[in-house]
C-alpha positions as CSV (number, residue, x, y, z in Angstrom):
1,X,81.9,-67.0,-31.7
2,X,78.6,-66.2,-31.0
3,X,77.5,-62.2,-30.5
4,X,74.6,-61.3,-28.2
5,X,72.3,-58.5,-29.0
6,X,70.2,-56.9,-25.8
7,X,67.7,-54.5,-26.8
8,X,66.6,-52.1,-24.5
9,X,63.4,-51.4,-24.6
10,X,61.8,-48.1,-25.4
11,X,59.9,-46.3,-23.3
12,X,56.8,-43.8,-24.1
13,X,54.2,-41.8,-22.5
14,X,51.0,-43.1,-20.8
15,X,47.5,-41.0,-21.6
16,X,47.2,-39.5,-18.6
17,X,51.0,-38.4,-18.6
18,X,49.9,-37.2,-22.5
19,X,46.5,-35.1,-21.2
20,X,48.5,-33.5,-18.0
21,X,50.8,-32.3,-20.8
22,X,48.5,-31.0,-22.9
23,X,47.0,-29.2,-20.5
24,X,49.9,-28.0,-19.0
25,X,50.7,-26.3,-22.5
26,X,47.1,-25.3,-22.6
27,X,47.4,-23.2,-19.7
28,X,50.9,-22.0,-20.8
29,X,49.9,-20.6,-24.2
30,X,46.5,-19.5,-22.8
31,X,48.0,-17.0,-20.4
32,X,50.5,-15.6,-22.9
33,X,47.4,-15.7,-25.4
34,X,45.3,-13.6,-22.7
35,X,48.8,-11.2,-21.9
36,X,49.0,-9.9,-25.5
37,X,44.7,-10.0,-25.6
38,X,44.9,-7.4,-22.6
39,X,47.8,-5.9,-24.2
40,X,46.1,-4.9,-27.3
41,X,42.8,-4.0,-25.3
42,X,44.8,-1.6,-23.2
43,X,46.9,-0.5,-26.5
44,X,43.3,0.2,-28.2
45,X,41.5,1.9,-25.5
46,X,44.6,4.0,-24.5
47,X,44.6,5.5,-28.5
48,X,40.8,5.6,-28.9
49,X,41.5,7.8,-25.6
50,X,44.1,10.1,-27.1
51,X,42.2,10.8,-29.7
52,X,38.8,11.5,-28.1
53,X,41.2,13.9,-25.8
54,X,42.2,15.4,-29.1
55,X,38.9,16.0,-30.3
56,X,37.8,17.4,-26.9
57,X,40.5,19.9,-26.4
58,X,39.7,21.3,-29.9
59,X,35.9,21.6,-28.4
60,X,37.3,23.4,-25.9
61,X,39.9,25.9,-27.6
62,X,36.3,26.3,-30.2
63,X,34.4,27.7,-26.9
64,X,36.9,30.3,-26.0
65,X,37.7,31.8,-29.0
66,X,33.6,32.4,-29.2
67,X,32.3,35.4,-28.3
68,X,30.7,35.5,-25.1
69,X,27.2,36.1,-26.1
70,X,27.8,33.2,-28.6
71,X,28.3,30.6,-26.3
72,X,25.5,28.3,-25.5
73,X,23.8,25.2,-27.1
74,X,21.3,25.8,-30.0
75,X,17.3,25.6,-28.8
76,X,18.4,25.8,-25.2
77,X,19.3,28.0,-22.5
78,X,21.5,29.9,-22.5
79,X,21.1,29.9,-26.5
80,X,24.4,30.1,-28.6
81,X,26.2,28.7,-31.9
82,X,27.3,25.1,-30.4
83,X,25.4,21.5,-31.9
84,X,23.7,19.9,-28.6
85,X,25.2,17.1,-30.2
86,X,27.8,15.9,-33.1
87,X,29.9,13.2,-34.5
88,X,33.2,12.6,-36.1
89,X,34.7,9.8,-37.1
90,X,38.4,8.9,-37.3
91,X,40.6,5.9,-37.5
92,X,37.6,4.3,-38.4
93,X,35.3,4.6,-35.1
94,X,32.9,7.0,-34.4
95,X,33.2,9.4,-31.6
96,X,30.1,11.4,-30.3
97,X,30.8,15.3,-28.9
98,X,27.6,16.4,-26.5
99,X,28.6,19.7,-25.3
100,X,26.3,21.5,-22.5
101,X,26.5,25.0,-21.1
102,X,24.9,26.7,-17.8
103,X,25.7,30.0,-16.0
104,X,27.1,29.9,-12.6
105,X,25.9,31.2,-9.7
106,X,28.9,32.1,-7.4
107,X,27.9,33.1,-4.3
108,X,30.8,35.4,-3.2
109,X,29.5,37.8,-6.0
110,X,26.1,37.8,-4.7
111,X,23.4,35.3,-5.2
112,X,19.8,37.3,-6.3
113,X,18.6,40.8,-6.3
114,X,18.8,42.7,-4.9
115,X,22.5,41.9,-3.9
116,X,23.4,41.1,-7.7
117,X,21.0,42.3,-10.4
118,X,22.9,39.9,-12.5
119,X,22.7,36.4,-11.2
120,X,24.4,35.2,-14.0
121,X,28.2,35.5,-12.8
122,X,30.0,33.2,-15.8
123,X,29.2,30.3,-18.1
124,X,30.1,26.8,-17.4
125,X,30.9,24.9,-20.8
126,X,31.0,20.9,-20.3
127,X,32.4,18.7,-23.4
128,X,31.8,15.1,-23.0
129,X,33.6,12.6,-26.2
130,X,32.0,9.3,-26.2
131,X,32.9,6.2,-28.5
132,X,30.8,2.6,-29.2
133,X,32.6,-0.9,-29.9
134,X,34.4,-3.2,-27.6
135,X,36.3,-0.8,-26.8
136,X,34.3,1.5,-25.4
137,X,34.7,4.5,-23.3
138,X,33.7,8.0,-22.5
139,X,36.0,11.4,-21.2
140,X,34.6,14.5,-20.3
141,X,35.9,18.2,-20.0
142,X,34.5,21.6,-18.4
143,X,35.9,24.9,-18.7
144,X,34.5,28.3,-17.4
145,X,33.7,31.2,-19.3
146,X,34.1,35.0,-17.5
147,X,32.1,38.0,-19.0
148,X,34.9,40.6,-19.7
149,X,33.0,43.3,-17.8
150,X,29.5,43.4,-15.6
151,X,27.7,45.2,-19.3
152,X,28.7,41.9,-20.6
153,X,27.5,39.6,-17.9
154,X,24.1,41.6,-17.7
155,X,23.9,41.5,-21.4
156,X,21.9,37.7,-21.1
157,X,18.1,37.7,-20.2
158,X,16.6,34.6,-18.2
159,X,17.4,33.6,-14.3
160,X,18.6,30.8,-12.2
161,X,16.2,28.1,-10.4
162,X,17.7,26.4,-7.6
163,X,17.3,23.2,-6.5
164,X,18.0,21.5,-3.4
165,X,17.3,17.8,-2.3
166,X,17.2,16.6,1.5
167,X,16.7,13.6,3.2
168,X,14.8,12.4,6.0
169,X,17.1,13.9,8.5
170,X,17.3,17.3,6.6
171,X,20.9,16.0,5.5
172,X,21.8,16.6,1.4
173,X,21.2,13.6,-1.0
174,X,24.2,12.5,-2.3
175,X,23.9,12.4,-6.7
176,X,19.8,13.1,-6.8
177,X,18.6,13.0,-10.6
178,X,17.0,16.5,-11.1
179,X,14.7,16.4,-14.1
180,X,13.8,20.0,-15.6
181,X,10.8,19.4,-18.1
182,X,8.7,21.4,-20.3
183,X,4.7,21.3,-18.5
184,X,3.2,21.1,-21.2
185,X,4.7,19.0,-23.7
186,X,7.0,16.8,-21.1
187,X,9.9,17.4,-23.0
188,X,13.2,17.1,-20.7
189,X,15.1,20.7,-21.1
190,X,17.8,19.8,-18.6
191,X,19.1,17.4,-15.4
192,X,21.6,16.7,-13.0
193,X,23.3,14.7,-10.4
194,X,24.7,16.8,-8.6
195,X,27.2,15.6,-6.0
196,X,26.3,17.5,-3.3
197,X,22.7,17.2,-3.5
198,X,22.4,21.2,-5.1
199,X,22.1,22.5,-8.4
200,X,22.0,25.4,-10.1
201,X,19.9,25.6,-13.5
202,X,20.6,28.3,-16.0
203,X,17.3,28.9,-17.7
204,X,15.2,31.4,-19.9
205,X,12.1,33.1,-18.4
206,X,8.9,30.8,-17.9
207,X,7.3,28.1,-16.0
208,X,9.2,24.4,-14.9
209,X,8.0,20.8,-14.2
210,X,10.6,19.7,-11.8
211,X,11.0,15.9,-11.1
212,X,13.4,14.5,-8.4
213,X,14.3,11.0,-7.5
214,X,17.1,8.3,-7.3
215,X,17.3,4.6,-7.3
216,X,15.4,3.3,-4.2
217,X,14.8,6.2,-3.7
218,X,10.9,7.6,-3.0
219,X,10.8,10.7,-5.5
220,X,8.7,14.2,-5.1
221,X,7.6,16.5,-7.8
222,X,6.0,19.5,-8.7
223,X,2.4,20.3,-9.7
224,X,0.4,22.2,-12.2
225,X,-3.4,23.6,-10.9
226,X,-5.1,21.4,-13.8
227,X,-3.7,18.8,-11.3
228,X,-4.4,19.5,-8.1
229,X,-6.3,23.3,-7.3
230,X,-4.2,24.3,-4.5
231,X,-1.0,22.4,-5.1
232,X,1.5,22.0,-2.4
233,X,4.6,22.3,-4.2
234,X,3.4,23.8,-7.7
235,X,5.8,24.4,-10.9
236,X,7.9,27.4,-10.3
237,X,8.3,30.4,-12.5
238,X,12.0,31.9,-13.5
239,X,12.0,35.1,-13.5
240,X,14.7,37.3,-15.7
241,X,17.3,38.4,-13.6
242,X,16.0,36.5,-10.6
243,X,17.4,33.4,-8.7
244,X,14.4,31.0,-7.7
245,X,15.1,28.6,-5.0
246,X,13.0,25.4,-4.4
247,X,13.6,22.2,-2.4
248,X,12.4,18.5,-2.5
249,X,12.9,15.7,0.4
250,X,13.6,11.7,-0.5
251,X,14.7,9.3,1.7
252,X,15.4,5.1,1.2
253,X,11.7,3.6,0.4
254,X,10.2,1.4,2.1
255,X,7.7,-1.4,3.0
256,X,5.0,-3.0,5.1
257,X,4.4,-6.5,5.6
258,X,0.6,-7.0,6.4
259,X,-1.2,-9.6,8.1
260,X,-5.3,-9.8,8.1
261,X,-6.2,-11.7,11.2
262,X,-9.0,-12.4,13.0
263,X,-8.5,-10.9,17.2
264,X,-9.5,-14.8,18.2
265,X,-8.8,-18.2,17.7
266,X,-9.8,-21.7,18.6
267,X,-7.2,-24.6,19.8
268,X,-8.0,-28.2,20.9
269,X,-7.2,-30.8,23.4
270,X,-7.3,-33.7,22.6
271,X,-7.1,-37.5,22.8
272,X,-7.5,-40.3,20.6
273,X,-6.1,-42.6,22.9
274,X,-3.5,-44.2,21.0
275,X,-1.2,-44.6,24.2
276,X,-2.4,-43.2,27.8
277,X,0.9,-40.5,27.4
278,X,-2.0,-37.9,28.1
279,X,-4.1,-39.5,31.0
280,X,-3.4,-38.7,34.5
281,X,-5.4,-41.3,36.3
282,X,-7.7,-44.1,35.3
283,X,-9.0,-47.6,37.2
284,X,-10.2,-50.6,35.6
285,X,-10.1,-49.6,32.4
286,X,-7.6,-50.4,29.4
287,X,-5.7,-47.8,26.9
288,X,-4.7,-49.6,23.4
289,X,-4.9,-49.1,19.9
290,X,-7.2,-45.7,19.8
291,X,-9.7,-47.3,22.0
292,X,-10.5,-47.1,26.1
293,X,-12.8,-50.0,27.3
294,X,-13.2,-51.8,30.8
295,X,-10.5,-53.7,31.6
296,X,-11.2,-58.1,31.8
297,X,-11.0,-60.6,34.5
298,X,-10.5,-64.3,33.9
299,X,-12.2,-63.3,30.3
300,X,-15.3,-60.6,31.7
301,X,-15.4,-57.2,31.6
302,X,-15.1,-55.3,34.8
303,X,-18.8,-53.7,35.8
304,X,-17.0,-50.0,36.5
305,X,-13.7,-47.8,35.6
306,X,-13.1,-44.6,35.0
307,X,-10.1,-42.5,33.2
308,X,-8.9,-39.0,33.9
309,X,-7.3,-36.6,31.2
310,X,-4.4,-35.0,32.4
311,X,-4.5,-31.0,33.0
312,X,-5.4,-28.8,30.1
313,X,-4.3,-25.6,31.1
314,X,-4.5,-22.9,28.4
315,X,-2.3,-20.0,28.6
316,X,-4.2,-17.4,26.4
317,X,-7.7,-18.4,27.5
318,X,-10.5,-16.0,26.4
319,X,-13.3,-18.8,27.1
320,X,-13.6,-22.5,27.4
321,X,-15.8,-23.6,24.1
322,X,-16.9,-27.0,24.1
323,X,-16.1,-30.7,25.2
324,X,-17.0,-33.4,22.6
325,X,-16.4,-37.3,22.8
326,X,-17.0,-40.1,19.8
327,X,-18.3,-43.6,22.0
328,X,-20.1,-47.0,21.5
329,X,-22.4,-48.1,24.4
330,X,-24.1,-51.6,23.4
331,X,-27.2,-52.5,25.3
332,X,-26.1,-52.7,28.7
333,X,-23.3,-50.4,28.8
334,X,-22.9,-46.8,29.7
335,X,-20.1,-43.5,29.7
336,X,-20.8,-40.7,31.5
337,X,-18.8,-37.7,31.2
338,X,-17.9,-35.3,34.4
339,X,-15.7,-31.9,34.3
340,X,-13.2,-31.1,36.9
341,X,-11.2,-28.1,38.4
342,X,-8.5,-27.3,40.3
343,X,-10.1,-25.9,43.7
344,X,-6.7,-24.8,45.1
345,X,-6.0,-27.8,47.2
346,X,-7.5,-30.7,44.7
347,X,-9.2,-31.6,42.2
348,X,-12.8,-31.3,42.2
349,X,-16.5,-31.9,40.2
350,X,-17.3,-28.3,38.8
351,X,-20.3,-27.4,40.9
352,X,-23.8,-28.0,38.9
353,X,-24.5,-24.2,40.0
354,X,-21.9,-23.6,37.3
355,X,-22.3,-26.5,35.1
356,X,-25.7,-27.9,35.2
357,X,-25.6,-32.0,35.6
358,X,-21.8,-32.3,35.9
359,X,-22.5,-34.3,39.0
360,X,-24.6,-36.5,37.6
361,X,-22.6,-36.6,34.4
362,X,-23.0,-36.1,30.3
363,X,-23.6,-38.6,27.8
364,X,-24.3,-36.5,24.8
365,X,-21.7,-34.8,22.6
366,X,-21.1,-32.1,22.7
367,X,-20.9,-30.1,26.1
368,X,-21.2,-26.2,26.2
369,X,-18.4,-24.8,28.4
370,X,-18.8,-21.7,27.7
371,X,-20.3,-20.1,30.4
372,X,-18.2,-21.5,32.9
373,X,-15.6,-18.2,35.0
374,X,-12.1,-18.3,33.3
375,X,-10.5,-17.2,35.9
376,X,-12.2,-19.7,38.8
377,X,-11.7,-22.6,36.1
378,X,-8.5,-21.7,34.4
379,X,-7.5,-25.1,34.2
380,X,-9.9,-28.4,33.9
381,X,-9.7,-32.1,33.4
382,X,-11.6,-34.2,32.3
383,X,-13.2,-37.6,33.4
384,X,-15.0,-40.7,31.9
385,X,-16.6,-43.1,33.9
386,X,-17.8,-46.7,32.1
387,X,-20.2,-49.1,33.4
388,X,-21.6,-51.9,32.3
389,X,-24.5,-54.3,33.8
390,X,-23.7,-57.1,31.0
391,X,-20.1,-58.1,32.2
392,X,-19.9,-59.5,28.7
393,X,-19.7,-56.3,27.5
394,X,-17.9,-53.0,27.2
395,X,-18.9,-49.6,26.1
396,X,-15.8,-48.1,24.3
397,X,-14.6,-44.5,24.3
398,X,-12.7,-43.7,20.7
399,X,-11.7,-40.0,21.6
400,X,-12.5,-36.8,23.4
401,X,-11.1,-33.1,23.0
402,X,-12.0,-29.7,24.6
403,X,-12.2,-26.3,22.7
404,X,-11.5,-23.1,23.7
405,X,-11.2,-19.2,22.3
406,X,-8.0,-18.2,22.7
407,X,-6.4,-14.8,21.4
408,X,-3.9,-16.8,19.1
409,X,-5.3,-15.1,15.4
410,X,-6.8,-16.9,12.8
411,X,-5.6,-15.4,8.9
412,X,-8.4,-14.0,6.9
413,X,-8.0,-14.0,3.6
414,X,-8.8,-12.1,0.7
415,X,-9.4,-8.8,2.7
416,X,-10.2,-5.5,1.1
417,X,-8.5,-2.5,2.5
418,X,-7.6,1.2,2.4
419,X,-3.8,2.3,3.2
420,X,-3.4,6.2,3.4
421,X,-0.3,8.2,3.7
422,X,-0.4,11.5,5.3
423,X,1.6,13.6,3.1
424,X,-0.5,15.7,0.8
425,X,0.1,17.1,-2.8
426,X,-2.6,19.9,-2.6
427,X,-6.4,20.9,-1.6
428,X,-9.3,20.3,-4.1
429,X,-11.6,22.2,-5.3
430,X,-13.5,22.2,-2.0
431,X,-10.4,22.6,0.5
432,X,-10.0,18.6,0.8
433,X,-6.4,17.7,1.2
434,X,-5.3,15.8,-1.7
435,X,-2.9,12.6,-0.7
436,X,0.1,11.8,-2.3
437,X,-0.7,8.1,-1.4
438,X,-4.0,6.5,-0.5
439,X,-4.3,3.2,-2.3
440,X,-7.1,0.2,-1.7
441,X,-5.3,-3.1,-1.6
442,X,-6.2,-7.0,-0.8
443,X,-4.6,-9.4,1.0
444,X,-3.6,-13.1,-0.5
445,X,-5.5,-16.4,0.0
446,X,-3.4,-16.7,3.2
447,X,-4.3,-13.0,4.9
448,X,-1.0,-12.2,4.1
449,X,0.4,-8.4,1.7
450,X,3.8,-7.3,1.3
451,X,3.0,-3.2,0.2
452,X,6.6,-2.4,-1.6
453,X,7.8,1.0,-2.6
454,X,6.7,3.1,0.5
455,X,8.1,6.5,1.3
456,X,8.3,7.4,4.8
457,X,5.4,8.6,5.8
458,X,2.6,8.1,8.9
459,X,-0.1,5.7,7.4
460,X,-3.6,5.0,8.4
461,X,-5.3,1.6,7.4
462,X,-8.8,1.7,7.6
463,X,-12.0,-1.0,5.9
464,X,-14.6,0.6,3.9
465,X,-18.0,0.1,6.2
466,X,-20.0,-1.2,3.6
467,X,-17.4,-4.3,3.5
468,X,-19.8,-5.4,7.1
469,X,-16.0,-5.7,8.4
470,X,-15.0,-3.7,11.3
471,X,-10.8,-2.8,12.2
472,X,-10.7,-3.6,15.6
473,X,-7.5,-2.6,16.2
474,X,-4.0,-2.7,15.0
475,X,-0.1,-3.9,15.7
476,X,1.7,-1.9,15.9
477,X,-0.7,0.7,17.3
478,X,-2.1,3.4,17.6
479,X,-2.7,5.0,14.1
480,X,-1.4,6.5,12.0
481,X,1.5,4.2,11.7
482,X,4.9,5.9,11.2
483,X,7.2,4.2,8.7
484,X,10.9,5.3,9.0
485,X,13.0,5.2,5.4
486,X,14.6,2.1,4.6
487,X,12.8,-0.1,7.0
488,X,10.2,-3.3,6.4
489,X,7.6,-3.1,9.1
490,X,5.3,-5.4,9.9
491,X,1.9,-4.9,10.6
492,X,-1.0,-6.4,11.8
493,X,-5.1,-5.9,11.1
494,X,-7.5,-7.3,13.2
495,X,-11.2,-7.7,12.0
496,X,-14.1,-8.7,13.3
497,X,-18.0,-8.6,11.9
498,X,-21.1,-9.6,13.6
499,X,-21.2,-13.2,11.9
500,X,-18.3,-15.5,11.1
501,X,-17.8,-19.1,11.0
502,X,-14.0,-20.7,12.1
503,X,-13.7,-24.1,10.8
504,X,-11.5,-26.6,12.0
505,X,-10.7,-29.8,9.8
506,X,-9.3,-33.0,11.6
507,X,-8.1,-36.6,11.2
508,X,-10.9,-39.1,12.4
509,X,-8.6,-41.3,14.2
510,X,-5.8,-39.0,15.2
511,X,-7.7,-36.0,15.6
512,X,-4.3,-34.1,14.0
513,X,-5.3,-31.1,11.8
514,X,-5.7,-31.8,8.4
515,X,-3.7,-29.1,6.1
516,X,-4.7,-27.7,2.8
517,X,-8.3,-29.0,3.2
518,X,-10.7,-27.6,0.6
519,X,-13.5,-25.7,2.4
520,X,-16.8,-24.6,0.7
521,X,-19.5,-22.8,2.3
522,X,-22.3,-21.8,0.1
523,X,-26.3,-20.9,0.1
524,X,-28.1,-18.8,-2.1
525,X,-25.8,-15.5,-2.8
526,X,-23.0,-17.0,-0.9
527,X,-20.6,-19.7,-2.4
528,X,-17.1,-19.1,-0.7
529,X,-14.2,-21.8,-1.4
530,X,-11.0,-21.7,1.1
531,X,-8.3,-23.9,2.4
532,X,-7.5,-24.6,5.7
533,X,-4.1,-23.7,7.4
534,X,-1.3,-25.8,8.9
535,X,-4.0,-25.9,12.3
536,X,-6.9,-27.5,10.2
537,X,-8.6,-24.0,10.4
538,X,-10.1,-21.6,7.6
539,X,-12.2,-18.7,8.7
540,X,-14.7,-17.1,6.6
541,X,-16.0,-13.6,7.4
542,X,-18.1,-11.5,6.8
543,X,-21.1,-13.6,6.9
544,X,-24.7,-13.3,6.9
545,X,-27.1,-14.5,9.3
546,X,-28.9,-18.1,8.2
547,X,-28.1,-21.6,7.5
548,X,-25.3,-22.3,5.2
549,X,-24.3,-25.9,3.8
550,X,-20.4,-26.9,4.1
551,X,-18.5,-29.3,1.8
552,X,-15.2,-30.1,2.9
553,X,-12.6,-32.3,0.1
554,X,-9.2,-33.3,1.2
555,X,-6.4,-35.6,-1.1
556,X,-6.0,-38.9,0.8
557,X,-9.5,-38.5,2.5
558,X,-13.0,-39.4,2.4
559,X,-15.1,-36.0,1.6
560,X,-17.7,-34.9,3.6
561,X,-20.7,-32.4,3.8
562,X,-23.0,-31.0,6.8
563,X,-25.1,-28.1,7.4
564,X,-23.9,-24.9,9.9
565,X,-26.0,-22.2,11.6
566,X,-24.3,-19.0,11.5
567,X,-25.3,-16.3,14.0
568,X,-22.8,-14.8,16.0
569,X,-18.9,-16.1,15.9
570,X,-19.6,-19.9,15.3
571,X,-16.8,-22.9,15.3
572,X,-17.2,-25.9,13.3
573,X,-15.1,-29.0,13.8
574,X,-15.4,-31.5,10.7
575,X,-13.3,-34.8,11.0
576,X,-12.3,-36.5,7.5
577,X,-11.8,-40.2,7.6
578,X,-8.6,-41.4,6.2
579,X,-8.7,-43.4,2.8
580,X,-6.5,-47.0,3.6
């Protein structure tokens, strides 16, 4: 008899069954591991607690078994028998005991003389435990202190100084940090925070620096007269007996965001006639691959065509500048240029009474526009008429643009200029106000400042003469500028001088701006270096009258130089030739 033996086989635990495991248990005995950490956290903090509330209630039953005239802090005011600070250490940690003590003003007894010859109604006595470590934590305790009879609350020299803190809106600030200093030496003798924006300082006869501010906050002070001769808000004196009230305003600060601008600008048409997208009209004449020539039959070259831009209507048109064209006539061959407007009813040839030989027609780059009436000539087009008398050959037109002032701003950089607030600290010596902010600032490479930290205030921004800058005017406007409390405002300068120079950097073939050009101008006392803007353009003022030499570098282009005549507002168009 035979016996058969089937073994079953066993079965075990792939790795990813084994890591889900393990991280289930990991998560398990993590969160009971974190229970019992937060368990003996709250266990440690919760006896370190008991016994700083130990320690303080001992302070406490210490300050009213003191006599009355005992109880103050040593070396302040009022002056008593209690440590300004102490430490004791049990259960092996270190707990710090900073006591504090101020009279009390109450108000139902009478704040000042004459109403109360004693201003000094009670004592307030604050106990505050503190203790270091992981642990850490901090309780505090006050407890008043009543005079047993009005001998005993007069008994105390020194007075009260009052200080309250307003906002904006004449409303309390909420928690202001009041600073009570020595004048001469600096030394802090006292603050608060109070809630209600109003505090009451116990403190011995003589003269205070007050300081109050708060995060974000702008902050006031007080001044001595070795500061400012007359001050506005000068270091009070306490009197004995004598309640002296004072009051401070801070509000959220606040910013300006300033641009330097030029009040002009210069834009373009133009056409490099890579497609005929901006031509209205044209006959016998063909558009392709940046170039217009006259068009070919059976393999000659038509002997006339012409081409017509389409409309170039500026919006914000201050004066028409100039038209300029880049051609090649061979022997033979011939493009005059002609300007047209829109007459009401057509289009028409600008009159020579307004344009001398626009009948007849241009053929040298460029062509002033800039006598011709805005408002009769709002809008123009312009035309191109090819000939030829060799039918074998084609003069060819490679571009053309038009230039105009406009009153779209052009950034001036690096400009040097005065910001002045209106509040005042005090007079001088000879009766001149004194500002508490007047500050001579400079904007970026690219015009641009952002001014942080401002209090709310009216501001004037004004450019020193001597700078051959003049402040045309300003946006918002008019001055001074009010700046409301917790605001960013945005504000624009525009300048102007009897010479400047606006050049314009371009792509020879597309005529697109080029960005971030490198621009130098320089003669002898003059060597400026700027880059242009994301329309080609950097603008250089002030300048001087004379002839300046320009150098122009730009990465992926060919550099190039020429020589510029400032006198007057002059514009400069450079094209760079692309490196293949």
């Amino acid at each position: 008899m035979s016996i058969e033996i089937k073994y079953k086989p066993l079965e075990s635990f792939t790795l990813i069954e084994v890591l889900v495991g393990i991280a289930l248990m990991l998560i398990v005995f993590l969160g009971i591991f974190g229970a019992y950490q937060l368990g003996f956290k709250v266990l440690g903090l919760s006896k370190n607690k008991i016994t700083a509330t130990a320690i303080l209630n001992g302070e406490i039953e210490k300050i009213r078994n003191l006599p009355y005239e005992s109880i103050g802090v040593q070396g302040q005011f009022p002056d008593g028998v209690l440590a300004p600070v102490s430490t004791v250490t049990l259960n092996n940690i270190q707990y710090q005991i900073e006591r504090r003590v101020d009279f009390v003003v109450d108000s139902p007894d009478g704040i000042a003389a004459p109403d109360d010859d004693c201003p000094n109604d009670y004592k307030k006595a604050e106990i505050k435990v503190s203790w270091p470590g992981d642990l850490a934590g901090e309780i505090k305790f006050s407890t008043d202190v009543a005079p047993k009879n009005l001998a005993q609350e007069c008994g105390t020299g020194g007075g009260i100084l009052s200080v309250s803190v307003f906002d904006a809106q004449g409303l309390m600030v909420s928690s202001p940090l009041i600073e009570i200093k020595d004048p001469i030496t600096g030394q802090t003798l006292k603050t608060a925070t109070p809630l209600d924006g109003k505090h009451y300082f116990s403190l011995a006869p003589a003269t205070y620096k007050i300081l109050v501010s708060k995060t974000n906050y702008s902050s006031e002070r007080t001044y001595s007269t070795e500061e400012v001769t007359t001050p506005e808000n000068p270091h009070p004196i306490v009197l004995n007996g004598q309640l002296t009230e004072t009051s401070f305003s801070i509000d959220k600060l606040s910013s300006f965001s300033v641009d330097t601008l030029s009040p002009w600008g210069q834009d373009f048409f133009s056409d490099s006639f890579l497609d005929s997208s901006k031509i209205s009209e044209f006959q016998n004449v063909t558009v392709s691959g940046g170039q217009v020539n006259l068009a070919k039959i059976d393999s000659q070259y038509q002997n006339s065509g012409y081409l017509i831009s389409i409309s170039i209507s500026p919006g914000d048109l201050i004066k028409w500048d100039k038209f300029s064209f880049s051609d090649l006539e061979p022997v033979g061959t011939q493009i005059l240029y002609q300007i047209l407007y829109f007459n009401g009813t057509d289009w028409a040839l600008i009159p020579d009474t307004d344009l001398p030989g626009n009948s007849f027609g241009f053929g040298v780059s460029p062509i002033d526009l800039s006598r011709l009436n805005t408002t009769t000539y709002s809008q123009i087009k312009v035309k191109g008429n090819l000939s030829t008398t060799d039918l074998n050959f084609s003069p060819t037109l490679y571009d053309w643009q038009v230039s105009w002032i406009n009153s779209q701003a052009i950034p001036i950089p690096n400009v040097t200029f005065n910001l002045r607030g209106e509040k005042i600290i005090g007079k001088d010596q000879n009766e001149n106000p004194v500002y508490k902010y007047s500050q001579n600032l400079t904007s970026n490479s690219s015009g641009h400042l952002d001014i942080f930290n401002l209090e709310w205030d009216n501001y004037t921004f004004s450019v020193d003469p001597a700078s051959n800058l003049d402040l045309v005017s300003t946006d918002p406007s008019p001055q001074p500028i009010g700046l409301a409390p917790d605001t960013n405002l945005a504000v624009r300068l525009y300048l102007d001088s009897q010479n400047s120079l606006l050049v314009t950097i371009k792509n020879s073939e597309t005529l697109e701006p080029v960005f971030s050009a490198s621009v130098r101008l320089y003669k002898t006392g003059y060597d400026q270096t700027q880059y242009t803007n994301e329309k080609g353009q950097t603008y250089f003022i002030p300048l001087r009258i004379g002839d300046y030499s320009l150098e122009v570098q730009a990465a992926g282009y060919s550099g190039s130089s020429a020589n510029v005549s400032v006198s007057g507002d002059v514009t400069k168009t450079v094209t760079l030739e692309q490196i293949e």
